[in-house]
C-alpha positions, 0 to 999 in steps of 0.5 A, a space after each residue: 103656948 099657956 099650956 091650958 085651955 080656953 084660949 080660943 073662945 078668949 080671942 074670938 071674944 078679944 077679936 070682936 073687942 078690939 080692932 087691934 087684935 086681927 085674925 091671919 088665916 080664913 079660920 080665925 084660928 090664929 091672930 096677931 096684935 097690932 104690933 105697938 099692942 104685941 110690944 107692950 104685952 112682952 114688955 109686961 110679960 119681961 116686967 112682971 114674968 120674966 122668968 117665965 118669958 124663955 119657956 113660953 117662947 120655947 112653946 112657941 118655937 115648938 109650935 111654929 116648927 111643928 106647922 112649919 113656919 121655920 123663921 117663927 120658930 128659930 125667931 122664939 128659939 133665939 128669944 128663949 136664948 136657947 142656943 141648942 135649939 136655936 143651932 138645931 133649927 138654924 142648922 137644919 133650915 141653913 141651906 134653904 136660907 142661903 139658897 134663898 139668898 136670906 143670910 141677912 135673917 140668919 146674921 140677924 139671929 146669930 147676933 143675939 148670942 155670944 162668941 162663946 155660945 157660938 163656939 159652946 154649941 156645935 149646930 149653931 156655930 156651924 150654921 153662924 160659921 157657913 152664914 159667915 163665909 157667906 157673908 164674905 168674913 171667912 176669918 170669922 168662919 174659920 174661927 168659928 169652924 175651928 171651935 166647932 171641931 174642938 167642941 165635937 172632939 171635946 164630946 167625941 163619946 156624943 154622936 154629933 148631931 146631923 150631918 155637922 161631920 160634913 158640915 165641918 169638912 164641907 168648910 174644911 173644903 172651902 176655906 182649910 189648908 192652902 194645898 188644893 189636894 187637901 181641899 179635894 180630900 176634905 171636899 170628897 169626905 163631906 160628899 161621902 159624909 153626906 
């Protein structure tokens, strides 16, 4: 996350310091500060560094998502206020989220940003518009599917980003026009998108 060396032996020395500082793997590779401890160092960091704060928590995110700890790296994607990253990991990980019956994590991240950074960001949209309709507000998902669908035509020269043509037709599917035959068409173009 520094981008520099030297860490490693810093810690180990801060470990055998400080009862605050605790290591979470057998290696004593990774650590975590006590989290009054972990508030007051971001708090610093917002203080006197604020500009540097969103780049090291892209780092971070970078990091998590590259051992696959995915909650950590969309958790610093959302501190960074990145919101392409942010849409990409949570649009990627979505079906395991809701599988899994943690859709509460993903409104939780999704109220960080705005309505118009929902809209502007096709992948986060996406995933805040499926989260949505989870949650039972299927006006809000229509809303934020039908800003998707703008913001992809708006860039139709741009292939869109994984798999958000079936995405938008799979919620086309659910929650489109009142004809059942016109759901069992958007059903079928999500499938044959898939």
């Amino acid at each position: 996350v520094l981008d520099q060396p030297g860490s490693g032996p810093l810690l180990t020395d801060l470990e055998h310091a400080s009862p605050l500082l605790r290591p979470v793997d057998p290696a004593h590779r990774r650590y975590r500060w006590h989290r009054l401890i972990r508030e007051s160092l971001q708090a610093e960091l917002r203080h006197t560094e604020g500009e540097m704060a969103p780049t090291l928590h892209l780092r971070a995110s970078s990091w998590y998502e590259g051992i696959g700890e995915t909650d950590r790296a969309i958790g610093h994607a959302v501190e960074a206020r990145d919101c392409g990253r942010s849409g990409d990991l949570l649009w990627a990980a979505l079906v395991e989220y809701v599988w899994h019956g943690r859709n509460a994590l993903v409104q939780k991240w999704l109220a960080e940003f705005t309505d118009d950074e929902l809209t502007h960001h096709p992948p986060l949209g996406l995933a805040a518009a499926y989260s949505f309709l989870i949650a039972g507000d299927a006006a809000t998902a229509r809303h934020l599917a039908v800003a998707v669908q703008a913001a992809t035509d708006r860039a139709a020269d741009a292939p869109a980003p994984g798999g958000l043509d079936a995405g938008l037709a799979g919620i086309e599917a659910m929650i489109g026009p009142a004809e059942v035959v016109d759901m069992v068409d958007a059903a079928a173009r999500a499938c044959a998108l898939e």
